[in-house]
N, C-alpha and C positions, 0 to 999 in steps of 0.2 A: 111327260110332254110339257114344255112351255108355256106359260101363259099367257107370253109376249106377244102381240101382235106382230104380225111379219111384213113387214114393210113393200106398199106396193109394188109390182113391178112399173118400170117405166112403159109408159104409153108408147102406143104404135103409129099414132098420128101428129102430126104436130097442129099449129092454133088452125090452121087452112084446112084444116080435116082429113088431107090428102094420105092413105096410108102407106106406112112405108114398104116397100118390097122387100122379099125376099135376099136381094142379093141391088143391095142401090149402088147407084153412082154416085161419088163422093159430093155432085152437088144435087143430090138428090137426098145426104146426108145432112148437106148443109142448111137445105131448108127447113128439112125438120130440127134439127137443133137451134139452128135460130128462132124459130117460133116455138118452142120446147123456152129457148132462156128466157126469151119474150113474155111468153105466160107465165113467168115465175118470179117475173120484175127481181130480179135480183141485181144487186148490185156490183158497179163497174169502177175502174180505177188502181186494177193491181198488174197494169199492163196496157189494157186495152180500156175502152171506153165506150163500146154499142155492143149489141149481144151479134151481133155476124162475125167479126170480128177475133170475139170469142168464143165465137162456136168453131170458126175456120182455125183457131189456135188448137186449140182442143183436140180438134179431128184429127190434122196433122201428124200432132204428138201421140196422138193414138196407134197412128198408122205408120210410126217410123219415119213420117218425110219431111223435107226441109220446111221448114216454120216460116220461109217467108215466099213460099213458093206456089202458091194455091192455085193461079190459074193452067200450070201446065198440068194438073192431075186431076181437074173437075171432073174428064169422063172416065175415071177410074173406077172399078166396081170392085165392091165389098164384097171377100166370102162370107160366112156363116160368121166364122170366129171374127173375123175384125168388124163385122154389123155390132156381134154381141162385146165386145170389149170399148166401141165408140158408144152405144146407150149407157153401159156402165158410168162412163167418165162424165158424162154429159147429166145424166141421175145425180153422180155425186156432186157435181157444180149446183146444181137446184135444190137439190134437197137437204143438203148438208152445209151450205150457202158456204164453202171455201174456195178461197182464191184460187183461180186458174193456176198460180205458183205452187200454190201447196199441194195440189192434186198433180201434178209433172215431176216437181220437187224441182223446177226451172225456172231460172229468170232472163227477160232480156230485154239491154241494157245499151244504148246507141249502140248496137247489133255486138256487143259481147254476149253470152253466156254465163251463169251464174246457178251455183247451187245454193237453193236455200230451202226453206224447209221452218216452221211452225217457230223454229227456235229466234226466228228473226224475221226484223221487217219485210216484206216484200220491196226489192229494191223500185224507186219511181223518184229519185232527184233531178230537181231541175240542174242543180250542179255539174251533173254528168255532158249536160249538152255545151257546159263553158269547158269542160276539160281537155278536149281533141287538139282545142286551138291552144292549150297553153294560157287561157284567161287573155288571149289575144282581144281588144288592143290593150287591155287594162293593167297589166304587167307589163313594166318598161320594156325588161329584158328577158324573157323565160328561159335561156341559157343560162342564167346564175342563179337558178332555182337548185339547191342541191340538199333541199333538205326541206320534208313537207311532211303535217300532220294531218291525220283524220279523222277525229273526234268524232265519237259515238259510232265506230262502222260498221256495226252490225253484219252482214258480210262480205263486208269488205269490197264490193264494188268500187267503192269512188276511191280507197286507196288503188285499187286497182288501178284503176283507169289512169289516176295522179302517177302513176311509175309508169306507165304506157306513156303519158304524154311527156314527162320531165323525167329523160331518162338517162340522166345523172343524178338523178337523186334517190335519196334513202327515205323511206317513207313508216314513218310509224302510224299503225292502224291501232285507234284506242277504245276500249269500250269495258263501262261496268258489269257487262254480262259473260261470266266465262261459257257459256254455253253460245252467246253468239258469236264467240272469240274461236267457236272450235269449228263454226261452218264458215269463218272467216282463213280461216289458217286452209281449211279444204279448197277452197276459189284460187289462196297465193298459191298453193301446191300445184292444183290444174294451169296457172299463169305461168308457174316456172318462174317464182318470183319472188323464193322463200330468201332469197341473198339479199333483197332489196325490198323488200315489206316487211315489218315486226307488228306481227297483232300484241299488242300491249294491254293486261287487265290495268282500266284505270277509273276510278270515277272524275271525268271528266281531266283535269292536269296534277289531281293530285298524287299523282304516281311519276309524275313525269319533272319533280326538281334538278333545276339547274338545265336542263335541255329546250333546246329554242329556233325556230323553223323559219324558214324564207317565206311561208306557206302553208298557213292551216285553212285548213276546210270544213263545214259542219253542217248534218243537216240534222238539226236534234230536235226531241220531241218537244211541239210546238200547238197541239193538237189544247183550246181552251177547256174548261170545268163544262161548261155549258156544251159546248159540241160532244165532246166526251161521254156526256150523258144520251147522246140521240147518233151516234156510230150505228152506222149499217150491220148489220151481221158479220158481212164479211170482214167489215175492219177490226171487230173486237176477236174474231178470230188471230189478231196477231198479239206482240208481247206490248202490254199495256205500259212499258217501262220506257218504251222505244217510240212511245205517242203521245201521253200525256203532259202536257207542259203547265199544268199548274192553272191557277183563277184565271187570269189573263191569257196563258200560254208563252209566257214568255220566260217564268222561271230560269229553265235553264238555260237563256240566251243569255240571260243577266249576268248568269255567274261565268259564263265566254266572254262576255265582255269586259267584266271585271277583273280576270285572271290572264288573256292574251295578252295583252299587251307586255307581262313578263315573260310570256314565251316566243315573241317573236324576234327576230332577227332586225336590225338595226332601220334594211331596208324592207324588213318583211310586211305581210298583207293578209290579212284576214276575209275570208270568205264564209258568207253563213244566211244558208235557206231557214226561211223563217213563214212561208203557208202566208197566209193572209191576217198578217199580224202590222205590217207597215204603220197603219196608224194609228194605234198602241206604240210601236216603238219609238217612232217621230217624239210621242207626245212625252213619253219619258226621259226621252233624250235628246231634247229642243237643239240642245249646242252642239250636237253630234254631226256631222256631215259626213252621211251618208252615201255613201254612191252606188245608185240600185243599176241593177248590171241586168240586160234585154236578154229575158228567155223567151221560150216559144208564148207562156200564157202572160207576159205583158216583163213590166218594171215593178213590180210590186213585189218579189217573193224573195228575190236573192241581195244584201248587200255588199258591199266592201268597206273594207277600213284599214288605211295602213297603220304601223307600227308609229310611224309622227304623229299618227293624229290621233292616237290612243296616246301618248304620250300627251301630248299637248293638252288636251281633255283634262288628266291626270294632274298636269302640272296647274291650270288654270281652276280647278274646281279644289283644288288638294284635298280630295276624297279621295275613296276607291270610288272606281266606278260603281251604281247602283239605283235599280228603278223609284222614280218620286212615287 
């Protein structure tokens, strides 16, 4: 016999005491797993952002139904088997503290779809909500976009989306992790998009000599030393390669800034999510002119830089680029 202890079962009440039934209605589900994530203060942000939210995700996908559909199945009632397979799911989010993604092996994504899975980030770029429009108004022309990079793409999302929206173009999806490279190839497959996405193993461009885009994009890890150290559970549950950005967090933006402006195209544009690093960046890069591009949580996280002004930089400092 074992001499492991055997891991609680999940509780029958949630924080309101209220027990559950036999046989609940799915918002009779939902209360209890909201006060279930409630009491476990777990942490949020690989999707969603309040624990209903991610209990109403959860159930769902438990139950087979559409994921953004919750009010037309709230008087829906649970047999035996889908009571006992929604505790399960709902246990493992709490106890195991893994992202809602990891436990579905799903992600989603200004309402795409994405397979991912431990090997890779959980997708959440703000990049994703400039891509629909084409970087509308910020790119003159998005019609002469025919060739776009996406550095670090873990799985491949924003290449994605980048071929969804500029869809004359060829898009190369880049990243040092062959393993994120192969649930990145699994996303272009389900897109039907393997003609026009190449997951590329690179660390960062240096695989990619001599090739040069109208459009690169990046959303790399940017995550400081100090935060690094006090990550929630859930976030050291992903690949720490894909997060960490060095003392400052800015490592390897430095070395994107230092190396794009050879791979961009004459009139090309650089795009590059950078988390709450803006004033660290400013301060290293006084003469830079930035142009921080309106997402949903402000002007802080994403900027632009064309190919002339990475040029111009270059030619007036006659450096490489490089943080003071």
């Amino acid at each position: 016999m074992s001499g492991r202890k055997r891991r609680a079962e999940p509780p029958e009440s949630g924080k309101r005491g209220k027990p559950l039934s036999a046989s609940p209605t799915l918002r009779e589900m939902l209360r209890f797993a909201e006060d279930r994530i409630l009491t476990a203060n777990v942490s949020f942000g690989h999707g969603t952002d309040n624990a209903r939210d991610e209990a109403a995700y959860l159930l769902l996908y438990s139950l087979g139904l559409p994921p953004h559909d919750l009010k037309s199945f709230l008087g829906r009632k649970l047999n035996a088997a889908e009571r006992e397979l929604a505790l399960k799911l709902i246990d493992r989010r709490v106890t195991e503290r893994l992202p809602a993604a990891y436990l579905t092996r799903e992600a989603w994504l200004r309402g795409h779809r994405f397979c991912v899975d431990s090997r890779v980030i959980v997708p959440r770029s703000f990049i994703a909500e400039l891509l629909p429009a084409g970087l509308d108004p910020w790119l003159a022309d998005p019609d002469t976009v025919r060739s776009v990079l996406d550095l670090g793409t873990g799985s491949g999302c924003l290449a994605i989306l980048a071929a969804l929206a500029f869809v004359d173009a060829q898009v190369d999806a880049a990243d040092i992790s062959t393993d994120a490279l192969e649930v990145a190839r699994q996303n272009v497959d389900e897109y039907g998009l393997a003609s026009r996405v190449r997951p590329v193993a690179s660390d960062l461009f240096n695989s990619l000599a001599g090739r040069r885009y109208d459009l690169i994009i990046a959303n790399p890890p940017y995550v400081d030393a100090k935060s690094m150290r006090s990550l929630p559970a859930e976030y050291r549950t992903e690949p720490i390669l894909a997060l960490a950005g060095g003392r400052d967090g800015l490592s390897v933006v430095t070395r994107i800034l230092r190396q794009a402006g050879q791979h961009l195209s004459a009139n090309g544009t650089l795009v590059v999510e950078i988390g709450h690093n803006r004033a660290a960046l400013e301060k290293s890069y006084p003469h830079l002119a930035f142009t921080w591009l309106e997402v949903s949580a402000g002007n802080e996280f994403v900027f632009l830089l064309t190919a002339e002004q990475l040029q111009e930089y270059r030619s007036r400092t006659k450096l490489p680029l490089r943080s003071k």
